[in-house]
C-alpha positions in Angstrom: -13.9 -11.7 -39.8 -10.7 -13.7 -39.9 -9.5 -12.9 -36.3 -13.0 -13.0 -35.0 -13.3 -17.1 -35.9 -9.5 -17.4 -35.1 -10.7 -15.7 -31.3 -13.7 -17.9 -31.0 -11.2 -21.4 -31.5 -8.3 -20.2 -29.9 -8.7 -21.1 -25.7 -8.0 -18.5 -23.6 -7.5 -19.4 -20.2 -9.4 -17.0 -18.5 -10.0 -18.6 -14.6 -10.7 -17.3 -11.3 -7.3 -16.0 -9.9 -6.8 -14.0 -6.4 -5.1 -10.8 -6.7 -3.1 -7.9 -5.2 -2.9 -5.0 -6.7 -1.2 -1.7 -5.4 0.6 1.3 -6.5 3.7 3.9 -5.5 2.1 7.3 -3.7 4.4 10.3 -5.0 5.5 9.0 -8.1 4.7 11.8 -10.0 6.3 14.1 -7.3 9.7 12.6 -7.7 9.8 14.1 -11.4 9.6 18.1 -10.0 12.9 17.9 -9.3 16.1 16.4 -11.9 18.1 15.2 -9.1 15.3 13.1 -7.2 13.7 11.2 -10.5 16.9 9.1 -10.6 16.8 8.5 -6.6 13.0 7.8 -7.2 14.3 5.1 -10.1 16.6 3.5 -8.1 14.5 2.9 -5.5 11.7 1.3 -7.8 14.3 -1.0 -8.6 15.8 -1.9 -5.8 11.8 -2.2 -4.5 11.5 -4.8 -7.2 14.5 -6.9 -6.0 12.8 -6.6 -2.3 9.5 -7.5 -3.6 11.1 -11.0 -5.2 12.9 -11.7 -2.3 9.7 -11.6 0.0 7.8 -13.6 -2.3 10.0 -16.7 -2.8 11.2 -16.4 0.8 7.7 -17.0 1.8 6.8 -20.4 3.4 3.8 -21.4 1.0 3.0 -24.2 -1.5 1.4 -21.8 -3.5 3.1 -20.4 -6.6 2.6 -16.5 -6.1 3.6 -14.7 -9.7 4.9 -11.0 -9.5 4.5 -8.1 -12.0 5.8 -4.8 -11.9 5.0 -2.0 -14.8 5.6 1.8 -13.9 4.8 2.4 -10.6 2.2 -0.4 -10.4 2.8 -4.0 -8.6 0.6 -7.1 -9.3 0.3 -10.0 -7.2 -1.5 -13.4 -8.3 -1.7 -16.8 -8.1 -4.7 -19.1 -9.6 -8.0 -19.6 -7.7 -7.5 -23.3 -7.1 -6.0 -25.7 -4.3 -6.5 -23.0 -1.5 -9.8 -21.7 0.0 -10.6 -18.1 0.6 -9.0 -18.0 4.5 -5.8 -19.3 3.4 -5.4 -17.4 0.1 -6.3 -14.0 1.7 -4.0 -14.7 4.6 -1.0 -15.4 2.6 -2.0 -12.4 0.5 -2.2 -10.3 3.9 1.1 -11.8 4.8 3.5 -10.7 2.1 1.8 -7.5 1.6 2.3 -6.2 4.9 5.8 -7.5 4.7 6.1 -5.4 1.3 4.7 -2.6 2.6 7.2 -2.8 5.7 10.5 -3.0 3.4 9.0 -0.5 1.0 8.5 2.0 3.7 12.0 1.5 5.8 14.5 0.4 3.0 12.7 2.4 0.1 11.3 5.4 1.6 7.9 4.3 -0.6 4.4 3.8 0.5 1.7 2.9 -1.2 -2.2 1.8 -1.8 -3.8 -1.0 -3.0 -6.7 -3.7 -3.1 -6.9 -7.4 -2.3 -10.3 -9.0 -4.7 -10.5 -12.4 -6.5 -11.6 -12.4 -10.5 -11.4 -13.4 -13.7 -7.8 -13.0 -15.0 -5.1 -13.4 -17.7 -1.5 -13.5 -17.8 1.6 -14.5 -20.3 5.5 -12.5 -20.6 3.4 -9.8 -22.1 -0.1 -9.0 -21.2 -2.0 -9.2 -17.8 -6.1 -9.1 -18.7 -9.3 -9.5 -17.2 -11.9 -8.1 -15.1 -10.4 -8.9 -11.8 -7.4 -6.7 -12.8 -9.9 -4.1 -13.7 -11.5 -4.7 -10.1 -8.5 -4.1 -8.4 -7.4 -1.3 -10.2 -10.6 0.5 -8.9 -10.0 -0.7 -5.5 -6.8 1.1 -5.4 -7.8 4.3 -7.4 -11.4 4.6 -6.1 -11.4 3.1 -2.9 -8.0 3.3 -0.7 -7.1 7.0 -1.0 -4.9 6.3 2.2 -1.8 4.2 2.3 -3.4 1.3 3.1 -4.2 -2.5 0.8 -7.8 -2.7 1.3 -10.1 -6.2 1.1 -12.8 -6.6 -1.5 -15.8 -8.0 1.1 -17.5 -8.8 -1.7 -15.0 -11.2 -2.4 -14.1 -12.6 1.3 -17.1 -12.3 3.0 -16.3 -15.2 5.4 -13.0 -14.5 6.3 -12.2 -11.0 7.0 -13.6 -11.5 10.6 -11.4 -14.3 11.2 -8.4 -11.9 9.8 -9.3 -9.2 12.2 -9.3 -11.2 15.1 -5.9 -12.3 14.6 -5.0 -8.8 13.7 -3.8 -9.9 10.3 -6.7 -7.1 9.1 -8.1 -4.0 10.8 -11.4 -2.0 9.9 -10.7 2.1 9.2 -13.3 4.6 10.6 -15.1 4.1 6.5 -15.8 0.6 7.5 -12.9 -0.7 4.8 -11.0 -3.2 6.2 -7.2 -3.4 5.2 -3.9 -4.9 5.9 -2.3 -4.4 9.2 1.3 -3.3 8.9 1.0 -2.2 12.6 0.9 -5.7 14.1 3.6 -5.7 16.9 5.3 -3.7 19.2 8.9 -4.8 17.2 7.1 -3.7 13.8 6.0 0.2 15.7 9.5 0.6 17.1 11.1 -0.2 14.0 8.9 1.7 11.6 8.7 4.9 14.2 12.0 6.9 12.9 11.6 5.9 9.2 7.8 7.4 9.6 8.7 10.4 11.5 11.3 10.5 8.6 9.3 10.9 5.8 6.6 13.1 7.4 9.0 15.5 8.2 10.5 15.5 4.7 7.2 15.6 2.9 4.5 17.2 5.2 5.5 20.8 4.1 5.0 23.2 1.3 8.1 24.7 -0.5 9.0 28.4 0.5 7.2 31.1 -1.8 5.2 28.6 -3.7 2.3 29.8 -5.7 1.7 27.3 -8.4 -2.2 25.7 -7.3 -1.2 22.6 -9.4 1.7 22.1 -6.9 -0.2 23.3 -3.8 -3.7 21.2 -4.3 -0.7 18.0 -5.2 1.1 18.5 -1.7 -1.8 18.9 0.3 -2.9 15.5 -1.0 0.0 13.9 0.5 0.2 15.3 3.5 -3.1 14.0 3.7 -2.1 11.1 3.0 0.7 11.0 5.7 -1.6 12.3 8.4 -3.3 8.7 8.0 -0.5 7.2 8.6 0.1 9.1 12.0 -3.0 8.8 12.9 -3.2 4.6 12.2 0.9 4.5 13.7 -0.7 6.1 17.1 -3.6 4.3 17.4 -2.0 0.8 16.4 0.3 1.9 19.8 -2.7 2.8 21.9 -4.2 -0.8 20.7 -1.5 -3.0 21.7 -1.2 -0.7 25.3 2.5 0.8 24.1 1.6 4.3 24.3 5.1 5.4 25.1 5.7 4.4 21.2 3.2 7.3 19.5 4.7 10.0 17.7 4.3 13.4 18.7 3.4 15.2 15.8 2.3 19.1 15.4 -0.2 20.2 12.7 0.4 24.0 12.0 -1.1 26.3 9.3 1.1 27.8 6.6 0.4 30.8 6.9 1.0 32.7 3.4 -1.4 30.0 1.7 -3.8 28.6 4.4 -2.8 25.3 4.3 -2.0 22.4 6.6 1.4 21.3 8.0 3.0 18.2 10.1 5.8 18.5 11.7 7.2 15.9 14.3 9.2 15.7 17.2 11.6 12.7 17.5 13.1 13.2 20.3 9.9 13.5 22.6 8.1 10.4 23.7 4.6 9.7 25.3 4.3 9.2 28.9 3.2 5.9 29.9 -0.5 5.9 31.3 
């Protein structure tokens, strides 16, 4: 009865903040092996540093706050002084240039949601149900490695983003941030890519474990998005000599689907 009167005097600030939520794909593949959890660490870490750096070398007024738990990164600044264009803009902005430095420096992607709501956060707790609608946008909703947009949230500016190629729409309608804008951003990102598709796009030798078969075949899912989005981001800008070639094979002894690619071999031009 105490806490309940001390609750009801106490004032919470709980306003209107934009956020950005997203999280690390393969965390819980990095602890199959002893040797590659501590890699995995280190590049969380160093991740963080890069995420920082991003954020305060970023050429706004607005004073963008960072959290990082786990695998999980948070992005937010309070709902006032900026109108819905600008804030999801400079939202867009820094997390396409965190998901570039993630990808080449880190060897980490990830998947995520852009949403304005209610929210709460001190040195110790983040609260609220905006948190709780970005969370779902990135568990429910991305599935690829992509930061999708919560239209219910930015109805009148997501067009204006697409046309400046700050946002593109997926085949499900979902529009998400572009981390494919240039033809400097596709040749930079083209080895790391064809990288860490061939690294991760096939099953170990002899395995048998379902667990650990149904778990890869997620991510190779995952990383045949990313081909497919790298390719067509090329095609879209007219730099088809910059696709990746890529094969998709079945493994044979458990029916299951490869990628492999080629990075020597380059696309004619049309």
């Amino acid at each position: 009865m105490i806490s309940e009167i001390l609750a009801k005097e106490i004032d919470i600030p709980l306003n209107d903040y934009y956020i950005c939520y997203f999280d690390v794909l393969g965390y819980k593949n990095a602890f199959e092996k002893p040797e590659e959890h501590k890699q995995f660490l280190w590049n969380m870490l160093l991740s963080t540093n890069s995420i920082e750096s991003i954020i305060r070398n970023t050429n706004t007024y607005i004073r963008v706050q960072y959290r990082t738990y786990s695998d999980n990164f948070l992005l937010y600044f309070e709902n006032e002084n900026i109108d819905e264009y600008e804030a999801l803009k400079l939202l867009s902005t820094i997390a396409r240039k965190i998901q570039l430095k993630l990808l080449t420096d880190h060897k980490i992607i990830v998947r995520g949601g852009i949403t304005v709501g209610e929210f709460y956060a001190d040195d110790k707790i983040v609260f609220g149900q905006g948190l709780i609608r970005a969370v779902n946008l990135e568990d429910k909703i991305a599935k690829n490695p992509r930061i999708v947009i919560d239209e219910n949230c930015f109805q009148e500016s997501i067009s204006k983003l697409v046309e400046t190629r700050y946002l593109l729409q997926d085949t499900d309608g979902l529009y998400y941030v572009n981390y494919f804008h240039s033809k400097e951003t596709l040749s930079y990102l083209k080895g790391y890519c064809i990288s860490l598709i061939n690294s991760n796009c096939k099953y170990q030798y002899n395995v048998k474990d379902e667990s650990k078969i149904a778990q890869k075949e997620r991510v190779i899912t995952k990383y045949l998005w990313l081909l497919i989005k790298f390719n067509e981001a090329c095609r879209a800008i007219k730099e088809e000599s910059l696709q990746i070639d890529y094969q998709l094979k079945i493994n044979e002894k458990i029916l299951k689907l490869e990628i492999s690619c080629d990075k020597n071999k380059t696309f004619p031009v049309v």
